[in-house]
Backbone as a ProteinNet text record, in pm:
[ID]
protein_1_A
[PRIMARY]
XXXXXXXXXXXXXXXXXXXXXXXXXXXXXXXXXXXXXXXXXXXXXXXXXXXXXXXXXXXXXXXXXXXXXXXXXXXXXXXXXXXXXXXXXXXX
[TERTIARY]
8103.5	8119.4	8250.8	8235.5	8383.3	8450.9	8597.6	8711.3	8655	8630	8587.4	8536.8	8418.1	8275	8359.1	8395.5	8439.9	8530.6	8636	8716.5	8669.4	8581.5	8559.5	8472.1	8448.3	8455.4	8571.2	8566.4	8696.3	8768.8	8848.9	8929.9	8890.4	8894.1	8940.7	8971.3	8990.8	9035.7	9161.9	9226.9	9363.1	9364.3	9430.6	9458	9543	9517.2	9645.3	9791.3	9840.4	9963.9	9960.4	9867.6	9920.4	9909.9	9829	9857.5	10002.4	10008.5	10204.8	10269.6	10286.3	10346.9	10368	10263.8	10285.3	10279.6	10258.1	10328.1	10443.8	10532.7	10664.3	10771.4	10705.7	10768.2	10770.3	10641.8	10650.1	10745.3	10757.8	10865.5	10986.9	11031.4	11127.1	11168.6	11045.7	11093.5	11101.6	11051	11032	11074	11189.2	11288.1	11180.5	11186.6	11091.4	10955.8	10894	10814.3	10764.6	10863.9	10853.6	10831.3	10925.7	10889.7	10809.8	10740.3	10573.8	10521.1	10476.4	10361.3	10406.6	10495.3	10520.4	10501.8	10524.8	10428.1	10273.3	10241.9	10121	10023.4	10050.8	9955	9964.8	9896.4	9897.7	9907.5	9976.9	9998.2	9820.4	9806	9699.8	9693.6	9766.2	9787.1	9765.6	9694.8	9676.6	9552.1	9662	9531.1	9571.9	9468.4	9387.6	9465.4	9501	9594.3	9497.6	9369.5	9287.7	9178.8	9264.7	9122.8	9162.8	9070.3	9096.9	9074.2	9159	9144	9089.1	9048.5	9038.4	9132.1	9107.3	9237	9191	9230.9	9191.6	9286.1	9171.2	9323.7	9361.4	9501.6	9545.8	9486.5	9444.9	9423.2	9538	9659.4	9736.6	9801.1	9860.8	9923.6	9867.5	9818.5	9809.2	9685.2	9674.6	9567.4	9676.6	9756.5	9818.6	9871.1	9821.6	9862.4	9726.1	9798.7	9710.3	9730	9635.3	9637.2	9624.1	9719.2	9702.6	9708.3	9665.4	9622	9782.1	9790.2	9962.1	9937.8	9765.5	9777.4	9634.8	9642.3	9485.6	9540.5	9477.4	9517.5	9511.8	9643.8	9679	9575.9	9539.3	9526.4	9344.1	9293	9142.9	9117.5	8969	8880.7	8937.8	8995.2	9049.1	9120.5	9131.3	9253.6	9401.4	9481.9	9618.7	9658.7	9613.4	9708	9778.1	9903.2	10009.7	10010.9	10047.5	10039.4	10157.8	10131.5	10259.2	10340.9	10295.9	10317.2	10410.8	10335	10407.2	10424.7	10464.9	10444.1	10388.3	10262.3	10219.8	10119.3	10042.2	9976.9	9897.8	9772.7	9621.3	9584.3	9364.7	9358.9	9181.8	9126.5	9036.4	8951
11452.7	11355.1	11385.5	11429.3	11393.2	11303.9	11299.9	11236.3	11133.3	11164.3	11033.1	10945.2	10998.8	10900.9	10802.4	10901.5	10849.6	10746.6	10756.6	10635.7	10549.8	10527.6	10381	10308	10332.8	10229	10151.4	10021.1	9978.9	9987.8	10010.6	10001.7	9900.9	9810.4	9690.4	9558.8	9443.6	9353.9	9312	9225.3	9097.2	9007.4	8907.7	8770.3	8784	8683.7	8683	8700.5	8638.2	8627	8786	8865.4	9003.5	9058.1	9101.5	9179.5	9146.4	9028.1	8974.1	9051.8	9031.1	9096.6	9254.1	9320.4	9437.5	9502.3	9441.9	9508.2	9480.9	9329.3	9361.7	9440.4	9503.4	9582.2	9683	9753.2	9854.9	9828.4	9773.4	9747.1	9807.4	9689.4	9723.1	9844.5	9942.1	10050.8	10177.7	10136.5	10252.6	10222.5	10316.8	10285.6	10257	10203.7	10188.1	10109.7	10080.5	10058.6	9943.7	9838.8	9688	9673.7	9762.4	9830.3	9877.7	9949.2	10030	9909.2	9820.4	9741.2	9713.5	9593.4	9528.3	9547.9	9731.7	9730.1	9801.6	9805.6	9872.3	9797.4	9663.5	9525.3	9453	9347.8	9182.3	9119.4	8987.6	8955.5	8921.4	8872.6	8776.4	8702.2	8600.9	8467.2	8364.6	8256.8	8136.7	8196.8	8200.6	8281.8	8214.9	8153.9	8093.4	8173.6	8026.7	8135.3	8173.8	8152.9	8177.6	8278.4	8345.6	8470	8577.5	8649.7	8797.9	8916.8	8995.4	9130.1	9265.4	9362.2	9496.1	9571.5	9669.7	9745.4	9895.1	9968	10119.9	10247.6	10340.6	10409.9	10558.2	10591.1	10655.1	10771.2	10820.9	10975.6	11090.3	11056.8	11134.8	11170.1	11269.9	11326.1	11291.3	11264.3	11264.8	11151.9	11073.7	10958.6	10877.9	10832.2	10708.6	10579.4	10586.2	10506	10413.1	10305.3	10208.9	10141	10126.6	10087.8	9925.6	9827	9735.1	9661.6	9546.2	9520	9483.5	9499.5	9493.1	9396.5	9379.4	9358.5	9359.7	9345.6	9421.1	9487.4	9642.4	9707.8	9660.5	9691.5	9623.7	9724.2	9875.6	9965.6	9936.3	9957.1	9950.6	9857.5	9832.2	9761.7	9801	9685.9	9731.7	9656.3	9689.7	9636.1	9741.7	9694	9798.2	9807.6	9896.7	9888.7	9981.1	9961.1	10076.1	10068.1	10210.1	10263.8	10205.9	10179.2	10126.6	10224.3	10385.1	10503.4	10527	10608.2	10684.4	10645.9	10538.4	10454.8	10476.8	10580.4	10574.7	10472.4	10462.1	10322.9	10407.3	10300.3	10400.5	10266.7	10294.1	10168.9	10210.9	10078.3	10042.8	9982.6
9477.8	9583.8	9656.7	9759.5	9893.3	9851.4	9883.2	9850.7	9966.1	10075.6	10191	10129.4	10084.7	10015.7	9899.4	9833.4	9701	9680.7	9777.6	9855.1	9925.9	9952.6	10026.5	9919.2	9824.3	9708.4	9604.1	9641.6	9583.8	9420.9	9412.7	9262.6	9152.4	9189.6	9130.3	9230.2	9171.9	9258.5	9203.2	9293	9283.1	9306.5	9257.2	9276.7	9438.6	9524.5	9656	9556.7	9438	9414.5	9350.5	9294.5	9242.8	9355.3	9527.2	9598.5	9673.8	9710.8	9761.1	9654.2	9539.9	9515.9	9462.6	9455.8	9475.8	9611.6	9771.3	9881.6	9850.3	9817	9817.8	9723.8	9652.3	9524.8	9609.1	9678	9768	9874.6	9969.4	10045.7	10014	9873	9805.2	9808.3	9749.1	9708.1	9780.3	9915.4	9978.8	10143.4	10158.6	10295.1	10404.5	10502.4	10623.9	10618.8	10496.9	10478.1	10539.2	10491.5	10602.6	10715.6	10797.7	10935.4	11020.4	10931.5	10968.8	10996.4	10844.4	10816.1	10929	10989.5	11077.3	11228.2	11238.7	11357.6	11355.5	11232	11260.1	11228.3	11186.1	11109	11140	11185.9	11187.6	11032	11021.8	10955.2	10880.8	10749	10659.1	10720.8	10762.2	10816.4	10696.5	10722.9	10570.8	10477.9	10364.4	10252.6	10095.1	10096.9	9989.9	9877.6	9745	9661.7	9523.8	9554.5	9454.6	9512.3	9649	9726.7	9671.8	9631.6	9596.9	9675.1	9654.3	9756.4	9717.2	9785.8	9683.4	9681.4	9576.6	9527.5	9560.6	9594.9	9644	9540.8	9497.1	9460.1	9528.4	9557.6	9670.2	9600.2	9769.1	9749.9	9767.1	9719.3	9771.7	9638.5	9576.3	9434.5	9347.1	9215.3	9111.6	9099	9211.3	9212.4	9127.4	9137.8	9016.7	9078.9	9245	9323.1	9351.4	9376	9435.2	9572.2	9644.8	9779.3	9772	9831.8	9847	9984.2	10021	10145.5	10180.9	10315.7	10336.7	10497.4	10545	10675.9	10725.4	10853.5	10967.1	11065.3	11024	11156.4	11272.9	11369.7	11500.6	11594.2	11562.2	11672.7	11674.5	11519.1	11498.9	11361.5	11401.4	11281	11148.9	11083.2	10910.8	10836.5	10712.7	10653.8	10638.3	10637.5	10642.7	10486.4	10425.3	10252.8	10302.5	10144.6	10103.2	9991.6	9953.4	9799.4	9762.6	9648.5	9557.5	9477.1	9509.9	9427.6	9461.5	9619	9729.3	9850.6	9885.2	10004.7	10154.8	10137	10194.1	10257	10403.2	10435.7	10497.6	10439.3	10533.9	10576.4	10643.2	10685.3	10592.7	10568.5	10458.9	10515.6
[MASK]
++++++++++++++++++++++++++++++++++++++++++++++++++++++++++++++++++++++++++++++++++++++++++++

């Protein structure tokens, strides 16, 4: 199976309180990161603290990353994650 194919099936899920806080660990940990999201995402807006999200896992080094929702793409149709690995941000 293609890495394409194979990726657009989700990981796992999260609680709203485990994806908050693993974008902001990412933030944390990775210079610029806040920045991007901020212009490349619209915010969640009001979200339910018992909604769950999906979890993606990055295709980038070792696979040990996980993609979490950080947003909705501002440019196209999506959700905005970032890896919590390698702080990279795709769209889902």
């Amino acid at each position: 199976m293609s890495s394409n194919v194979g990726q657009n099936y989700p990981y796992a899920s999260e609680s709203e309180t485990q994806r908050a806080a693993a974008v902001a660990a990412a933030v944390a940990r990775f210079a610029g990161l806040g920045d991007r999201i901020a212009v490349e995402a619209s915010p969640l807006g009001e979200v339910q603290p018992d909604e769950r999200w999906w979890v993606w896992v990055c295709p980038v080094g070792d696979l040990s990353g996980r993609l979490h929702v950080a947003g909705y793409a501002l440019e196209r149709h999506g959700l905005y994650t970032a890896c919590d690995a390698c702080g990279q941000t795709f769209l889902r």
